[in-house]
N, C-alpha and C positions, 0 to 999 in steps of 0.2 A: 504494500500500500504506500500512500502516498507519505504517512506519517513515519513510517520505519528508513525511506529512503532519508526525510530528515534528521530523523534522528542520525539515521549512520552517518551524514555528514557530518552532522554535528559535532559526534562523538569524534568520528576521525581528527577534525580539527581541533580537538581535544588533545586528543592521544596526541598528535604528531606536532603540534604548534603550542598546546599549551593555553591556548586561546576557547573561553567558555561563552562568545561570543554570539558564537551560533549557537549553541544549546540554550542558550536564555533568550533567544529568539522565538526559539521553537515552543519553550515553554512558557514564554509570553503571550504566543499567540491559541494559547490553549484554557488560557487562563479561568476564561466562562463559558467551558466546555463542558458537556454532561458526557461524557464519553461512553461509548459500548464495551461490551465485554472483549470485543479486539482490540480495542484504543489500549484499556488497563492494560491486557496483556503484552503491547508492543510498550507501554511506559516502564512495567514492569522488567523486562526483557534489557531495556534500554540502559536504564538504572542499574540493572543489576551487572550489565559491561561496564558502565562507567566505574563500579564499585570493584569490579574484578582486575584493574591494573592494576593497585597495590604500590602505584607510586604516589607517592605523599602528597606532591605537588598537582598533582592534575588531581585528586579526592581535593585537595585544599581550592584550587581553582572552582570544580564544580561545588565545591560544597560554599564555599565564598558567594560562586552566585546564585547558588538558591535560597539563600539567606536574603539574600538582597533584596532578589525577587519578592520572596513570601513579603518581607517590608512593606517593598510597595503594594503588592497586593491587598495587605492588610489596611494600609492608609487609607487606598481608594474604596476598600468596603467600608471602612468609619465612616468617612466623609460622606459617601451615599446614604447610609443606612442611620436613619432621623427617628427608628423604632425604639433607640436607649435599651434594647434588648440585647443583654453579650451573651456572647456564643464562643464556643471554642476557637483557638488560632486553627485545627486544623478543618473545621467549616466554614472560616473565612476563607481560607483559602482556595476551597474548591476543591470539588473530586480529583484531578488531575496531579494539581499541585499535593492534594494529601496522598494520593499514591507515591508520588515521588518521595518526601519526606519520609514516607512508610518503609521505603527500600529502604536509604540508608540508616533508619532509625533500627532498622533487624540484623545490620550486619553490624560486627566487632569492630573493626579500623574504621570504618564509615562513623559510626558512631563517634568514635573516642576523638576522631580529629575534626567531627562537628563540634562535640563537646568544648576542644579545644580553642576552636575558632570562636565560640560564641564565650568565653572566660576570658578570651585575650582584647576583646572589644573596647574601647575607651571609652565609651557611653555607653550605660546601660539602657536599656529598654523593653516598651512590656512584649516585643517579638522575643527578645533575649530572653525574656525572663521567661514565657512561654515555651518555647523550643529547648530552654534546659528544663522544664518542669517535663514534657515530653520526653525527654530523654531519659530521666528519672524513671520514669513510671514504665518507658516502652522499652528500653535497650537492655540486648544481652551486658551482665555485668562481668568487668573483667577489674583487677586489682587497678590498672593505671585510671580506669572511667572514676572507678568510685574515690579516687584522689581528688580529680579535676572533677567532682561533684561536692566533693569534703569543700574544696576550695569555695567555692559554689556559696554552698550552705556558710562557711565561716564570713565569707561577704554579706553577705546576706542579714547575719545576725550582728556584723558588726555597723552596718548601715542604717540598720531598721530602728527606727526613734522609740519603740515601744519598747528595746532592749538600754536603753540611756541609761535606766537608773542601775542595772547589771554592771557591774564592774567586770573587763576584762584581764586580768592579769598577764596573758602569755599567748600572742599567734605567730605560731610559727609554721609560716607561709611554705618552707621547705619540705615539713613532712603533714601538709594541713591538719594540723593540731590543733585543736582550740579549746583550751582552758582558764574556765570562768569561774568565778570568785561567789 
């Protein structure tokens, strides 16, 4: 089909340049899509190549822009949507977009260097804070995830103004340890 020949561009231009240009194309234009049981299956398929190089740099590429994406994704459904009604980040997002995320939220490395990307972010935000609560709850755990989730969680308690009156004595960021008074 017409979708899988995109994709395999995409993906090639991936693999060989490095460049997640086309595949954030491809899943831009998919965005408010109700897909068929072929679409999933070739998103799934897709994803699951993209997941299978196992080179760091091109999972951190892809995984970079689908973070973005979902972003924007997420803004233009706020802004639209005047019902005050929240909904989960991945029903904002759309079938399409939460299949994708679904891929690498089930694999090991996919996972762990989402996790990674979204802890290394210099702003937080409620996509961040969502896609690691997602990750929590959905991903195989492996000893390095549940580190850079420790970490996660000790931001978390040391930012939150309901813990102010909590003294912290000791974070140590190296082995995310966090011991409270």
């Amino acid at each position: 089909t017409l979708l899988q020949l995109c994709f395999h561009i995409a993906i090639t231009s991936l693999k060989n340049e490095g460049d997640p240009a086309l595949l954030q194309e491809v899943l831009s234009s998919m965005k408010n899509v109700d897909p068929c049981l072929t679409e999933i299956e070739t998103i799934s398929y897709a994803m699951a190549s993209v997941i299978s190089f196992r080179d760091e740099r091109i999972l951190k590429a892809a995984i970079t822009t689908i973070v973005d994406l979902t972003r924007i994704i997420v803004l233009d459904v706020e802004e639209e949507d005047e019902s005050g009604i929240s909904s989960s980040l991945l029903d904002k997002v759309g079938p399409c977009m939460r299949k994708v995320i679904e891929c690498f939220l089930s694999e090991k490395q996919s996972c762990l260097i989402l996790a990674k990307c979204l802890i290394h972010e210099t702003k937080p935000s409620s996509v961040r804070e969502c896609l690691l609560r997602e990750v929590e709850l959905r991903s195989p755990r492996t000893g390095a995830l549940e580190k850079v989730l420790r970490k996660w969680e000790a931001e978390n308690i040391t930012a939150d103004p309901a813990n102010d009156d909590k003294k912290v004595k000791n974070i140590n960021l190296n082995d995310y340890e966090l011991v409270a008074a």
